[in-house]
C-alpha positions as CSV (number, residue, x, y, z in Angstrom):
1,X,-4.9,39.5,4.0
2,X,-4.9,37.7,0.5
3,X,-7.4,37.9,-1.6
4,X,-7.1,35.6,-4.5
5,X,-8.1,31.8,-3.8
6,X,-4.8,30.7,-4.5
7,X,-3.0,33.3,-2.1
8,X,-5.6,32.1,0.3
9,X,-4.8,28.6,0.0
10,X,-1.4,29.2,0.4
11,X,-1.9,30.9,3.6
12,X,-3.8,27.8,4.8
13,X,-0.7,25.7,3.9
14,X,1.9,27.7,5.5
15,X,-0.4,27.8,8.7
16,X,-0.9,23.6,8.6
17,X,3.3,23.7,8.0
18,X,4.3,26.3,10.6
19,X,2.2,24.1,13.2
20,X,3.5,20.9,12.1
21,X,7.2,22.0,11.8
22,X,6.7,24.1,15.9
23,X,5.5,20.5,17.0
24,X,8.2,18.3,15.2
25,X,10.8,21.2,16.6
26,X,9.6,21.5,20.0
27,X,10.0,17.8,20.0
28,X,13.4,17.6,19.7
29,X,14.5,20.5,21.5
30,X,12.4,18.6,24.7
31,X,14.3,15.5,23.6
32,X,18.0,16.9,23.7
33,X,17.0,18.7,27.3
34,X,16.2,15.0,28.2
35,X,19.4,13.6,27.1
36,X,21.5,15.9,28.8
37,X,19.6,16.1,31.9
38,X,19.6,12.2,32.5
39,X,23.7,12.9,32.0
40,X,23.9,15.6,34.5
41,X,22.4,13.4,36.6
42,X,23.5,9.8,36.1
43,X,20.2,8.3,34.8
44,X,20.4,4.9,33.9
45,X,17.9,5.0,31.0
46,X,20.7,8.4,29.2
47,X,21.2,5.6,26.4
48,X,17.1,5.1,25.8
49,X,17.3,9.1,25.7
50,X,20.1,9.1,23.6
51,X,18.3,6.8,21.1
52,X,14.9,8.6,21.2
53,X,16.9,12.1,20.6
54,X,18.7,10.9,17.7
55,X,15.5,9.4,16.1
56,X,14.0,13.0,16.3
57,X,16.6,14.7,15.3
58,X,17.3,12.6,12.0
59,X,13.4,13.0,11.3
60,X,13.4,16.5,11.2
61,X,16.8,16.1,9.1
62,X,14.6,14.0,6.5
63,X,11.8,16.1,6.4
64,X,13.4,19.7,6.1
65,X,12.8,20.9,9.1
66,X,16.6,20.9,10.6
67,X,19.6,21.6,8.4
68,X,22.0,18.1,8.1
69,X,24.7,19.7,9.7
70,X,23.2,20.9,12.8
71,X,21.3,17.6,13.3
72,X,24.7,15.7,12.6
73,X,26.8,18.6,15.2
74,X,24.0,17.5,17.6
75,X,23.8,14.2,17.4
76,X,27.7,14.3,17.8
77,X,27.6,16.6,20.8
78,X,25.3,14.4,22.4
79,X,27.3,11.0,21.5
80,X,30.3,12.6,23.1
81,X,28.2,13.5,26.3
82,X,27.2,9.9,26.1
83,X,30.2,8.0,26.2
84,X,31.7,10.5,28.6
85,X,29.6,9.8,31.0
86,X,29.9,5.5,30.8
């Protein structure tokens, strides 16, 4: 355990930031399983999905959560299940 305020502080951040970033992450995660479900099975509402994903997934882009290129390889990977299945 730290002992110096500052070390002790910082162990308050990281704890506020580790909760944030689980929440924003779990988020998306639950979001792509949405998108592809509705695909697999024809939902009319896959482009509302779609939209709400890609929100997500460009937040956590912005605020450092995800790397750019795995946001923008999602993002594509679900676009492509998208269209496919017009």
């Amino acid at each position: 355990m730290a002992h110096h305020a500052s070390a002790k502080k910082r162990h308050r951040q990281s704890l506020v930031r580790r909760d944030r970033n689980r929440h924003l992450r779990s988020g998306v995660r639950n979001a792509v399983r949405r998108v592809r479900r509705a695909a697999a099975q024809g939902d009319p509402a896959l482009e509302t999905h779609f939209r709400g994903a890609e929100r997500l997934l460009r937040q956590a882009c912005s605020k450092g959560i995800m790397h750019h290129k795995t946001v923008s390889r999602t993002v594509s990977r679900l676009h492509k299940l998208l269209d496919s299945s017009k």
